[in-house]
Residue frames relative to the residue before (quaternion, step in Angstrom):
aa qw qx qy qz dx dy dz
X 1.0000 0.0000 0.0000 0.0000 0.00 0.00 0.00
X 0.4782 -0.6503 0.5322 0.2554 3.49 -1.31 0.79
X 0.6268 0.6477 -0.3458 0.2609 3.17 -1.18 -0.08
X 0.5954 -0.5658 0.4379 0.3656 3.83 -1.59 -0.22
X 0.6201 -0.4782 0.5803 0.2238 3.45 -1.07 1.16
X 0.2062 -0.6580 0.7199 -0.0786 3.01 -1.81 0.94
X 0.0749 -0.9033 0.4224 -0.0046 3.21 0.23 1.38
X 0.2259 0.6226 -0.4831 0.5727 3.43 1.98 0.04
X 0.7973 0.2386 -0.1494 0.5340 4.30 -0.10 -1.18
X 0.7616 -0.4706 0.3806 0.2317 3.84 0.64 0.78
X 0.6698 0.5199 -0.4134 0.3320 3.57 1.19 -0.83
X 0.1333 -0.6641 0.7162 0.1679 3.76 -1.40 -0.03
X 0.3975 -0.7713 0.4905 0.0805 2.80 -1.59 0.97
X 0.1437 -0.8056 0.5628 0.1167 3.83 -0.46 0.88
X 0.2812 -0.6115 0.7225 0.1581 3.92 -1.40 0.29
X 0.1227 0.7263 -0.6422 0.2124 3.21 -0.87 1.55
X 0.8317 0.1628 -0.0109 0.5308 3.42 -0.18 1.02
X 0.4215 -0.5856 0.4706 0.5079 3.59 1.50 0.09
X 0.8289 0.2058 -0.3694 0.3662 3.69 0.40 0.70
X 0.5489 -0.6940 0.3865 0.2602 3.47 -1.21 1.25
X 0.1068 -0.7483 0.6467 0.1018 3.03 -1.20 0.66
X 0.3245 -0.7937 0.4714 0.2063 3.14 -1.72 0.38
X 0.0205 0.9189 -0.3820 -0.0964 3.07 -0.53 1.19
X 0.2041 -0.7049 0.6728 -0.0935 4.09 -0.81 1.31
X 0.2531 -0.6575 0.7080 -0.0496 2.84 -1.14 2.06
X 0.0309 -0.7388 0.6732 0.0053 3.70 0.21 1.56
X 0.8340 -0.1157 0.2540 0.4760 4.02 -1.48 -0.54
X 0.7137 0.5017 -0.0996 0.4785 3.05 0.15 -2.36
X 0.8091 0.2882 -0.2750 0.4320 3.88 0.01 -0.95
X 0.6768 0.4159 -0.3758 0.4772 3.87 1.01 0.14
X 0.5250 0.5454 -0.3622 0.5438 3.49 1.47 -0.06
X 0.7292 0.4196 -0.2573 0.4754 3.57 0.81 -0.81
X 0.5977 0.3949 -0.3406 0.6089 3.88 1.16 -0.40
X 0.5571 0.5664 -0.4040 0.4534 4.22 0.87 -0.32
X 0.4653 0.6425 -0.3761 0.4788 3.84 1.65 -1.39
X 0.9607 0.1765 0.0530 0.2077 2.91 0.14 -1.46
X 0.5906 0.3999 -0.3219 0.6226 3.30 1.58 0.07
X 0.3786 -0.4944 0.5475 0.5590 4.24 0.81 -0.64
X 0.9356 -0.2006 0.1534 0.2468 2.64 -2.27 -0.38
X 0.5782 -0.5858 0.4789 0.3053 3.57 -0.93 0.49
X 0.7482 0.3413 -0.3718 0.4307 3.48 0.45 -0.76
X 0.6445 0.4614 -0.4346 0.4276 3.63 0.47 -0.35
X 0.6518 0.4724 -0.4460 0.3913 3.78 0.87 -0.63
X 0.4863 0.5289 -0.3779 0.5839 4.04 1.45 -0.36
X 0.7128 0.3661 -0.4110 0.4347 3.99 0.69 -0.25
X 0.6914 0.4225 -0.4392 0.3881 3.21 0.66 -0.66
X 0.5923 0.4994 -0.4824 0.4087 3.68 0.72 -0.61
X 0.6344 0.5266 -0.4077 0.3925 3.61 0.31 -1.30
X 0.8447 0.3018 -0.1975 0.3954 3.95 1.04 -0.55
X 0.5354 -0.6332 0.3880 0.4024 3.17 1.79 0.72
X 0.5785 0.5606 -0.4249 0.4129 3.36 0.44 0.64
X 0.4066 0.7672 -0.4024 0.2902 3.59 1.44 0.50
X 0.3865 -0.7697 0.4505 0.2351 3.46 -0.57 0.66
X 0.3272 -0.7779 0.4192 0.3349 3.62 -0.68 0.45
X 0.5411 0.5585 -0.3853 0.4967 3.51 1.26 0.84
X 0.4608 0.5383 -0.4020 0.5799 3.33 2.06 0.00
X 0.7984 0.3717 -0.2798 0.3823 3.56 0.28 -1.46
X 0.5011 0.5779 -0.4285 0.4810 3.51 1.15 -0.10
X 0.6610 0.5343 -0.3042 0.4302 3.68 0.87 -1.18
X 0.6066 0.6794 -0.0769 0.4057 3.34 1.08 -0.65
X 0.5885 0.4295 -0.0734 0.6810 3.03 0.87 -1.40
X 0.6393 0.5476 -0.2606 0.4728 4.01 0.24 -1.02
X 0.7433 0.3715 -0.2858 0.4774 3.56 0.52 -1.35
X 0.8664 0.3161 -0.1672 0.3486 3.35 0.98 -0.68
X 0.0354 -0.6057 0.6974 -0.3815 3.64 1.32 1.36
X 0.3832 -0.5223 0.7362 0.1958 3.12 -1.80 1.35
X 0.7351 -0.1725 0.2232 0.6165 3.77 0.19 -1.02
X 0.5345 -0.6206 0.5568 0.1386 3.33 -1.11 2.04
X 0.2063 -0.7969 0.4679 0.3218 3.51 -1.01 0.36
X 0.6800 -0.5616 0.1090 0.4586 3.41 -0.43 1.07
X 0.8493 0.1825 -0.2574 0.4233 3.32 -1.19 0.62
X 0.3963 0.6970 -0.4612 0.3801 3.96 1.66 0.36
X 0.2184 -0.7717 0.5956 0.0451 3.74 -0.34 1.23
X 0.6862 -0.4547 0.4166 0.3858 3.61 -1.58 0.40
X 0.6568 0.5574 -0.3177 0.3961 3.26 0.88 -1.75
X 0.7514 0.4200 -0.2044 0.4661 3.61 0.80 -1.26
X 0.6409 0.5016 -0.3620 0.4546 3.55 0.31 -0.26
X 0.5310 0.5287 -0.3100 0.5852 4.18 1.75 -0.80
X 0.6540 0.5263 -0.4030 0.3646 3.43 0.71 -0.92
X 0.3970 0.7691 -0.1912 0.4629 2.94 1.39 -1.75
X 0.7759 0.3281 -0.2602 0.4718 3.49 -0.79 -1.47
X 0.6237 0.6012 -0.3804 0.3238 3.60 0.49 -1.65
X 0.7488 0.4913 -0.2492 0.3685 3.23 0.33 -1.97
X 0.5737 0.6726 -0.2676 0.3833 3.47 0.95 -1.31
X 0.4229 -0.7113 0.5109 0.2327 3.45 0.81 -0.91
X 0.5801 -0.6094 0.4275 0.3308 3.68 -0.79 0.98
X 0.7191 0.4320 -0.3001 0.4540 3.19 0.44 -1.53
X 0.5705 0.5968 -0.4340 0.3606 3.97 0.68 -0.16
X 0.7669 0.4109 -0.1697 0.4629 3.23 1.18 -1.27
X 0.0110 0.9182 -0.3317 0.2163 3.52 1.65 0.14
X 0.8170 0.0892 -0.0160 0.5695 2.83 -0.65 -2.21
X 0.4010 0.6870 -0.5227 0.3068 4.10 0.42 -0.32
X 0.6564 0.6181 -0.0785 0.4253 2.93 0.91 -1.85
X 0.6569 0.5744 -0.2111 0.4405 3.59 0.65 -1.32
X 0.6284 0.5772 -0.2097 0.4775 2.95 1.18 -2.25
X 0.8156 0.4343 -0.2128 0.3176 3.85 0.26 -1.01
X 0.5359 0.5179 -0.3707 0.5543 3.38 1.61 -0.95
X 0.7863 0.3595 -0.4031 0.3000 3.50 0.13 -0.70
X 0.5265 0.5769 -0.4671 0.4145 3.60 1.11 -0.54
X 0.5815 0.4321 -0.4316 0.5374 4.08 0.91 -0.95
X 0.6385 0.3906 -0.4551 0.4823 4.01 0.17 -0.61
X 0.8844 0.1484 -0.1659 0.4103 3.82 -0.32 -1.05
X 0.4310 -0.6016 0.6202 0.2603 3.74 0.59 -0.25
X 0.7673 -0.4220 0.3190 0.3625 2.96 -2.37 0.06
């Protein structure tokens, strides 16, 4: 989904492609990035120690797209993140680790 994050509901907002997305680590999208990356608390350790992979923070970011816009693929949306630049994807990042640390 386009648009501006609601950080009252947890969501953070990323620029990919010159367009914003919204991202909201609800239940479902931290179970589905847990499937597939392991446990949550170790993926908050490795980041907190710089040891995050950019195929983690991509995985991440991915599970939590409120609503992909239509025809936005994984492959494109990594490319996306890449081009964008770490330090873009940053506070997103921050915004989510801390919602998995403190909740709503």
């Amino acid at each position: 989904m386009t648009g501006t994050a609601n950080p009252v509901r947890g969501e953070a907002e990323l620029r990919v492609g010159g367009v914003s997305l919204v991202l909201r680590p609800s239940f479902a999208a931290l179970v589905a990035a847990e499937a597939e990356l392991g446990p949550l608390f170790a993926l908050v350790e490795r980041a907190a120690g710089g040891r995050l992979a950019l195929s983690e923070l991509v995985a991440l970011f991915w599970h939590c797209l409120k609503a992909p816009p239509e025809g936005l693929t994984r492959e494109v949306f990594a490319e996306g993140v890449v081009q964008a630049g770490l330090a873009a994807a940053t506070p997103a990042l921050k915004a989510l680790l801390g919602q998995i640390l403190g909740g709503r």
